[in-house]
FIGUMAR-379432 format. One record per residue: residue number from 1; residue in one letter; x, y, z of N, C-alpha, C in turn. Coordinates in steps of 0.1 Angstrom, whole numbers, always signed. Last residue first. Layout:
REM residues N
> NUM; A; X; Y; Z; X; Y; Z; X; Y; Z
...
END
This chain:
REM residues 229
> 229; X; -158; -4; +74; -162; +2; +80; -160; -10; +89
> 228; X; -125; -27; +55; -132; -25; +51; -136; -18; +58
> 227; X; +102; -81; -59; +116; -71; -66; +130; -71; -59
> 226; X; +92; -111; -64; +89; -98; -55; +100; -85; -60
> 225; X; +69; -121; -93; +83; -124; -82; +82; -110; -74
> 224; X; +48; -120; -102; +48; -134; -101; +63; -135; -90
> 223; X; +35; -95; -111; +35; -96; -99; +37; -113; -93
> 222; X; +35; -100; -138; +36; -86; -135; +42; -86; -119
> 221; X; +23; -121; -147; +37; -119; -146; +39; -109; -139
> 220; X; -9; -134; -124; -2; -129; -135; +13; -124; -137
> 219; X; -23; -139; -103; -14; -128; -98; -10; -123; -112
> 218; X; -57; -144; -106; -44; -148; -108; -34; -137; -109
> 217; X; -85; -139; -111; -82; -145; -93; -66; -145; -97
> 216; X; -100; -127; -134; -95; -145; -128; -91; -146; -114
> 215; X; -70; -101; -142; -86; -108; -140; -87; -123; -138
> 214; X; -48; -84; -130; -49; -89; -137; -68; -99; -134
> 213; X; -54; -44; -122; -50; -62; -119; -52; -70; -128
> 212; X; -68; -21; -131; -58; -28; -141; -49; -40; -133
> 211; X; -88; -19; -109; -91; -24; -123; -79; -28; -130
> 210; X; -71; -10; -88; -76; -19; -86; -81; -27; -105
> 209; X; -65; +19; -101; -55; +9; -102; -60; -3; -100
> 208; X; -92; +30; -99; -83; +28; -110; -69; +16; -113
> 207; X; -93; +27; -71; -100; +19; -83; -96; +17; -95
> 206; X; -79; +48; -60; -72; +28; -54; -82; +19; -67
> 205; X; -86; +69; -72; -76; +63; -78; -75; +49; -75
> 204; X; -114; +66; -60; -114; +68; -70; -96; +64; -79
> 203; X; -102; +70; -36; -110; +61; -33; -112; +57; -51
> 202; X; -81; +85; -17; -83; +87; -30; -90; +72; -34
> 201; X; -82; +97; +16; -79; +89; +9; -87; +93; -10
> 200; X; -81; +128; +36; -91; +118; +26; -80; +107; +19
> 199; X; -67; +146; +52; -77; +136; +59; -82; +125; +51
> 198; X; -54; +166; +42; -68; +167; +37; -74; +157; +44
> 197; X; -30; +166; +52; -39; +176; +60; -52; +176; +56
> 196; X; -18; +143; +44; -23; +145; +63; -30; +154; +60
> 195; X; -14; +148; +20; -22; +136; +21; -29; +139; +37
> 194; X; +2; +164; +17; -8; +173; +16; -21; +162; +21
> 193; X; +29; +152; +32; +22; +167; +40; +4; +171; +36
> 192; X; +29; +139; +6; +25; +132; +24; +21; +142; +33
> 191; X; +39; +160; -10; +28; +148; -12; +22; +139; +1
> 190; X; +64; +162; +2; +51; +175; +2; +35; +167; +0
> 189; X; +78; +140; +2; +72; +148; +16; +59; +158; +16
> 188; X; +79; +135; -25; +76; +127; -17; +70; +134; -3
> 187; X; +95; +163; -31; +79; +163; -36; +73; +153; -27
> 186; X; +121; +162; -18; +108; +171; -15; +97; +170; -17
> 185; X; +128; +137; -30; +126; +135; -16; +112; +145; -11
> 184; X; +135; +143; -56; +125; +137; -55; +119; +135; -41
> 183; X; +150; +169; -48; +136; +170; -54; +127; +159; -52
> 182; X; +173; +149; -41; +167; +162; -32; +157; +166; -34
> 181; X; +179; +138; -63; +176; +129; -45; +164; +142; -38
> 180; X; +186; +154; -80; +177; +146; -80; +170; +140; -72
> 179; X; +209; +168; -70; +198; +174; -73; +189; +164; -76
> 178; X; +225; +142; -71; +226; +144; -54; +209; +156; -56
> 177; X; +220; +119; -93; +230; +124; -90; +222; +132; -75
> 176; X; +208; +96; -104; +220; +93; -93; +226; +107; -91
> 175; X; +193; +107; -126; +185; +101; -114; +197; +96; -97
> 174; X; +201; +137; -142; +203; +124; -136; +198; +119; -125
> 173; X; +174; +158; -150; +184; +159; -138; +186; +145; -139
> 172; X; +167; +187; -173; +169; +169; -169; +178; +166; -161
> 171; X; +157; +210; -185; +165; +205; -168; +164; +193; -165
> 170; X; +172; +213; -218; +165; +210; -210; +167; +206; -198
> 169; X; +191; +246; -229; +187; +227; -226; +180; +226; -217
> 168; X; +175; +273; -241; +184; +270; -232; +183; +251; -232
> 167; X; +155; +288; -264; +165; +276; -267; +175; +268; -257
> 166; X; +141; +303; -236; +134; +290; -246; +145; +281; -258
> 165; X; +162; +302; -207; +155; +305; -217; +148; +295; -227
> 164; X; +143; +297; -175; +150; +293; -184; +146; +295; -198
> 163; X; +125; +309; -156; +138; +315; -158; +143; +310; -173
> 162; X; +109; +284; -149; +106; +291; -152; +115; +306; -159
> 161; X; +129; +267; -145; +121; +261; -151; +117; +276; -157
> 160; X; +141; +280; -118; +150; +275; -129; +141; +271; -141
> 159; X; +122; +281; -101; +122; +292; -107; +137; +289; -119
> 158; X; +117; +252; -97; +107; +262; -100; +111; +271; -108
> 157; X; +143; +249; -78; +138; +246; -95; +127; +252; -103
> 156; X; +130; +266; -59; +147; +266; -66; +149; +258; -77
> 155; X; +108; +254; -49; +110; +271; -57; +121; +268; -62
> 154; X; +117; +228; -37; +106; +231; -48; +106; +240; -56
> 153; X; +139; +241; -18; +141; +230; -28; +133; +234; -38
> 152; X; +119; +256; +2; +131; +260; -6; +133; +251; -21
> 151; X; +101; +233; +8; +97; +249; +1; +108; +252; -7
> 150; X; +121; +219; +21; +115; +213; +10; +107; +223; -1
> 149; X; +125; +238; +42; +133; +233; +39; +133; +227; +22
> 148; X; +96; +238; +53; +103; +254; +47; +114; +248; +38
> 147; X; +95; +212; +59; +82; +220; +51; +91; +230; +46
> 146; X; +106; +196; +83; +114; +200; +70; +105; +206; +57
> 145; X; +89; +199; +104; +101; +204; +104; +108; +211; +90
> 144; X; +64; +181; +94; +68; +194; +97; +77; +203; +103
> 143; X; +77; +157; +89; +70; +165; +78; +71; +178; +81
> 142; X; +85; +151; +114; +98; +152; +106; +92; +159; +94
> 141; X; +60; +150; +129; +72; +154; +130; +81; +161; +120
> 140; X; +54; +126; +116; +47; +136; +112; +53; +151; +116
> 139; X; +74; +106; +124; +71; +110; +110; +65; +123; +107
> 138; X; +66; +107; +153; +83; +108; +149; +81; +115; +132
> 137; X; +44; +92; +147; +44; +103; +153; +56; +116; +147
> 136; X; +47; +68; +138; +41; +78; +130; +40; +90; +136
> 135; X; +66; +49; +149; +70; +60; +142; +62; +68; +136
> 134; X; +46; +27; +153; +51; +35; +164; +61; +44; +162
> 133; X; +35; +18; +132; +27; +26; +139; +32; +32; +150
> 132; X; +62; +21; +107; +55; +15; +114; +46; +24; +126
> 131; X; +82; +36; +94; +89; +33; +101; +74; +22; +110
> 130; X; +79; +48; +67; +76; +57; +79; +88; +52; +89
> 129; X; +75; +33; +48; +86; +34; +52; +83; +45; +66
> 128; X; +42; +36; +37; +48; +23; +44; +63; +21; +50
> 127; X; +29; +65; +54; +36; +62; +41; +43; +46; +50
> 126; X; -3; +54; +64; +9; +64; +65; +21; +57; +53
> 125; X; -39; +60; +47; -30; +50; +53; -11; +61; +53
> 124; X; -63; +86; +51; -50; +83; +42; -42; +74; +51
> 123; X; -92; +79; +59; -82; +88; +62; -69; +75; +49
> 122; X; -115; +50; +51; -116; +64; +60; -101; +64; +61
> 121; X; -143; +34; +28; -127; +40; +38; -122; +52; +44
> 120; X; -159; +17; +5; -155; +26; +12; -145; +24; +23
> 119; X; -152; +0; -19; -165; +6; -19; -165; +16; -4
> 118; X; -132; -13; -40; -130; -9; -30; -141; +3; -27
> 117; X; -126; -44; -62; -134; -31; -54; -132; -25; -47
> 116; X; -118; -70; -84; -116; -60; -69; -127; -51; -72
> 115; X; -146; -67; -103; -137; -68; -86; -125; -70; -90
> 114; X; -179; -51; -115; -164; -53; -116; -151; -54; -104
> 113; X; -207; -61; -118; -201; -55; -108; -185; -59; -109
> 112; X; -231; -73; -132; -227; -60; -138; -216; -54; -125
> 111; X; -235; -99; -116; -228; -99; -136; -226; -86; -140
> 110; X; -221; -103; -87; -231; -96; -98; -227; -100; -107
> 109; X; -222; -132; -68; -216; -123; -77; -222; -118; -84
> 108; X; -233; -132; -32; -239; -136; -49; -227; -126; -56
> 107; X; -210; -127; -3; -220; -121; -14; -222; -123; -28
> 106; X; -208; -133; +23; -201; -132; +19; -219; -132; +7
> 105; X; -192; -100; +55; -199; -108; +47; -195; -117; +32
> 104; X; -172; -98; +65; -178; -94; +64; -193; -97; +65
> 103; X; -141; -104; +74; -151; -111; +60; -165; -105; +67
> 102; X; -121; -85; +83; -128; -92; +88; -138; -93; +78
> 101; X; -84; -80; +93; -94; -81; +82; -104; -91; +88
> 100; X; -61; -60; +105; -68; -70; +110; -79; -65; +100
> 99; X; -27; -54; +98; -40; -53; +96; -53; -64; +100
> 98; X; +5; -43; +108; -3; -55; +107; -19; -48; +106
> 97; X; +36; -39; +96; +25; -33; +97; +16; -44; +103
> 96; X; +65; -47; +126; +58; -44; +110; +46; -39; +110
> 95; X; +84; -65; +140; +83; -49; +137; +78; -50; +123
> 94; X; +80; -95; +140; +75; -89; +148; +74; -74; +152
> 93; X; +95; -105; +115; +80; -103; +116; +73; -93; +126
> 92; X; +124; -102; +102; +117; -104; +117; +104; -95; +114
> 91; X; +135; -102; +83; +144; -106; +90; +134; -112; +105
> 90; X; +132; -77; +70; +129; -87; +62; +132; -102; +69
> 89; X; +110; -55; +82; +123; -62; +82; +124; -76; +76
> 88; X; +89; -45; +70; +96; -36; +65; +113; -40; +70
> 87; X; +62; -65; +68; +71; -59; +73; +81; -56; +70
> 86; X; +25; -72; +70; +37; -67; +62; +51; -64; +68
> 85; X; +3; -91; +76; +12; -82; +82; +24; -82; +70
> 84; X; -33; -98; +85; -22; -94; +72; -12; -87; +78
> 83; X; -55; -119; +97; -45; -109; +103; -34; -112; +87
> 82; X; -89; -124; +101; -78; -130; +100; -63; -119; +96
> 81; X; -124; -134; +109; -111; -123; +108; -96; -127; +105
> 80; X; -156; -141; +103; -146; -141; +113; -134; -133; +105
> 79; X; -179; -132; +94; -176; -127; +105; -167; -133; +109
> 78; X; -186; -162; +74; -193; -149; +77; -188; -139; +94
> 77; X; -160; -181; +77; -171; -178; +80; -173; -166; +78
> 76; X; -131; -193; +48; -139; -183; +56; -151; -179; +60
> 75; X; -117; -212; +37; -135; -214; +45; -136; -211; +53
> 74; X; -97; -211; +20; -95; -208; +34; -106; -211; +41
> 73; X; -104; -211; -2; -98; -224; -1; -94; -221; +18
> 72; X; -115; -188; -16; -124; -201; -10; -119; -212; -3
> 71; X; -87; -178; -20; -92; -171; -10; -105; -181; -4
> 70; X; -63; -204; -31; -75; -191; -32; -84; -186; -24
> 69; X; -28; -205; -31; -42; -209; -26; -49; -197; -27
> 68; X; -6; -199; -46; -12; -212; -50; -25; -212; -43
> 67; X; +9; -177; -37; +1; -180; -53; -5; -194; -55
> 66; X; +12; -184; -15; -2; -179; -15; -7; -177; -25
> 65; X; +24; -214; -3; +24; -203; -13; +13; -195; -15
> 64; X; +22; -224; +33; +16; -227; +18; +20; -212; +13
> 63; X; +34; -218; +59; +32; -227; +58; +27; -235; +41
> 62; X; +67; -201; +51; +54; -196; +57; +50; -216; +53
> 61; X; +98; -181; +69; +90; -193; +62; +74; -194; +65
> 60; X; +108; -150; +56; +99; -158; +68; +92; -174; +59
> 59; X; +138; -150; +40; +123; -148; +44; +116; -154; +52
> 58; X; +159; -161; +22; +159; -148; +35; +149; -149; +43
> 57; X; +144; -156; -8; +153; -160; -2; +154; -151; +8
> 56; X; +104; -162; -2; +116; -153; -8; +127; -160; -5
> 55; X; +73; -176; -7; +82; -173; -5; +95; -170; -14
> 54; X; +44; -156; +1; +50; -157; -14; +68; -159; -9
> 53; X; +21; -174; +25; +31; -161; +20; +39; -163; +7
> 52; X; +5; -178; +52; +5; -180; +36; +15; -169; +30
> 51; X; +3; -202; +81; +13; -187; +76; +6; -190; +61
> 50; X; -25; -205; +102; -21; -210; +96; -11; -196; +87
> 49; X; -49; -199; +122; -34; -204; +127; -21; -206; +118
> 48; X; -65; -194; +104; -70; -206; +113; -56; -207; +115
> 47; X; -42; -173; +86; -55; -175; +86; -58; -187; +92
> 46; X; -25; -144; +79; -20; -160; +88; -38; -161; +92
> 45; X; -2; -140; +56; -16; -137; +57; -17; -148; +70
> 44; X; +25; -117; +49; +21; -128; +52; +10; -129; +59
> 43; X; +55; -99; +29; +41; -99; +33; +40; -113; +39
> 42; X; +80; -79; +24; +76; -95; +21; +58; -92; +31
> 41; X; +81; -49; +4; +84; -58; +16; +79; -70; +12
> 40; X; +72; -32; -17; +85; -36; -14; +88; -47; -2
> 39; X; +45; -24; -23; +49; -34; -23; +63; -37; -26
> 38; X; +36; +0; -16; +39; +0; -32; +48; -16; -34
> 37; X; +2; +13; -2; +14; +9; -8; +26; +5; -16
> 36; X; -25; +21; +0; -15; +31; -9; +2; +28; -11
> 35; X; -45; +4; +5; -36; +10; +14; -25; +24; +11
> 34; X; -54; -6; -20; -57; -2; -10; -54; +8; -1
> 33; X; -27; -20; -22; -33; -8; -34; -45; +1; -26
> 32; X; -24; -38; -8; -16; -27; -11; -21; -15; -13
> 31; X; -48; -56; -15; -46; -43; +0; -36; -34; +1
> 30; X; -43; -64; -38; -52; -54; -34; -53; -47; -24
> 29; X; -19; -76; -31; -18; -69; -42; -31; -60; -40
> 28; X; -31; -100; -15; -21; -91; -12; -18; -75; -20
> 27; X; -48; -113; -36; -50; -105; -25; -42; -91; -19
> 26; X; -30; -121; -44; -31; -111; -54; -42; -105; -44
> 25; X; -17; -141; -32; -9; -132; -37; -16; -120; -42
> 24; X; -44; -157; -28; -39; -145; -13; -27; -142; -23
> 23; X; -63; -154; -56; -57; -161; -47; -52; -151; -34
> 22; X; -99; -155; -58; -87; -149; -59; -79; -152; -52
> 21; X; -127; -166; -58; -113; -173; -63; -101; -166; -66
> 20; X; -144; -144; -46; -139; -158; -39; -129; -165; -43
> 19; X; -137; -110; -51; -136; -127; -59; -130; -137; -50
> 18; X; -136; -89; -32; -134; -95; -37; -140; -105; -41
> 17; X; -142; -51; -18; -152; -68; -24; -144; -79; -33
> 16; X; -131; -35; +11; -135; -45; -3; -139; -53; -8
> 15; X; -127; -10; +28; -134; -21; +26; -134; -24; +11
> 14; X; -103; +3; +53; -111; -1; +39; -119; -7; +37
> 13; X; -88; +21; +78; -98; +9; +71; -103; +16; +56
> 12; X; -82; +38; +104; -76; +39; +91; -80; +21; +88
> 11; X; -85; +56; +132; -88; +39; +127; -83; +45; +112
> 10; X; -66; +79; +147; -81; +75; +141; -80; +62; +135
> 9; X; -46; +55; +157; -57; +69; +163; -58; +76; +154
> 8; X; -34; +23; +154; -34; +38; +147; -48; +44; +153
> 7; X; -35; -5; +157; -24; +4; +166; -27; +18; +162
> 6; X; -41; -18; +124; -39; -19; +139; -31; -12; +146
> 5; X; -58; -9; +101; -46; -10; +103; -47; -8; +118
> 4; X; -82; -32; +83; -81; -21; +95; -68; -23; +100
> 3; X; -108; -40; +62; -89; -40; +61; -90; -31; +71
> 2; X; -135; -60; +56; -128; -47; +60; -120; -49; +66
> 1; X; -148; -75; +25; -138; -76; +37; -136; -62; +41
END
């Protein structure tokens, strides 16, 4: 299958090989991963007209559980396409990500080829809070405004780390408290700053993590409730 995020200049796609019997929850779970997501939102696959979604309280009603149906159970043709949207309101479908996926092809299972997969892709997907394809601008923006700002931050522990004597306590910073917000914010941005400028996606990590799914086609506990060219 190739994943193509809609609305975005340069195209931003994946491609991957799944297991005909994997369900659409764990589907889901691959294109995340794919994508560089982290799966906070509600999700929904809408395939021959049809909603599949993991439902939530609150949530978009969909037509079938997607932990219950498996990707053969859709009889998907060679070449046709079907639309993944994610959204960051939980409230309304119509501000959100959306991906247009297109089967490819469909292909003998190897006995030496381990799936998921993710066998090629182009540029770094945008951070999923951004705000959507019509804030990425606004976002990139906002990266480079607050660069010096986040600089500051970074050295200012830095050099506390480094300064500090060798019996002095350790800089463990409460997770609630206000120095903690502010680092973890920095590094988040600096990490997004470095993702834009290299252009590449990490094709080699989305594998890594693709492999520790669970095997079979099945979402497993881990991911049983919510919290391609």
């Amino acid at each position: 299958m190739k994943l193509v995020l809609v609305g975005h200049s340069p195209q931003i796609w994946r491609r991957v090989l799944v297991d005909a019997d994997t369900s659409l929850a764990l589907v889901h779970r691959i294109f995340q991963i794919a994508l560089g997501w982290e799966d906070r939102h509600l999700h929904r696959f809408r395939i021959h007209g049809k909603d599949f979604g993991s439902p939530q309280p609150g949530g978009v009603v969909c037509s079938d559980d997607s932990q219950q149906v498996r990707l053969s159970q859709c009889r998907l043709k060679a070449g046709e396409r079907f639309l993944y949207e994610y959204t960051f309101d939980e409230n309304d479908f119509s501000d959100c990500w959306q991906c247009d996926v297109r089967l490819e092809a469909l292909l003998p299972a190897q006995p030496d080829q381990v799936y998921p997969v993710c066998t090629a892709g182009k540029h770094p997907c945008p951070p999923e809070e951004c705000g959507g394809v019509q804030n990425i601008r606004a976002y990139r923006c906002l990266l480079l405004e607050t660069e010096s700002q986040d600089l500051e931050v970074l050295t200012e522990f830095a050099v506390q780390v480094v300064k500090r004597s060798p019996d002095a306590p350790a800089l463990g910073l409460a997770e609630d408290s206000e120095e903690y917000a502010a680092l973890a914010l920095a590094v988040e941005r600096t990490e997004a700053r470095a993702r834009l400028a290299t252009g590449q996606f990490d094709r080699d990590e989305i594998n890594r993590q693709l492999r520790a799914l669970p095997q079979g086609g099945e979402v497993g506990d881990a991911f049983a409730e919510p919290g391609p060219e």
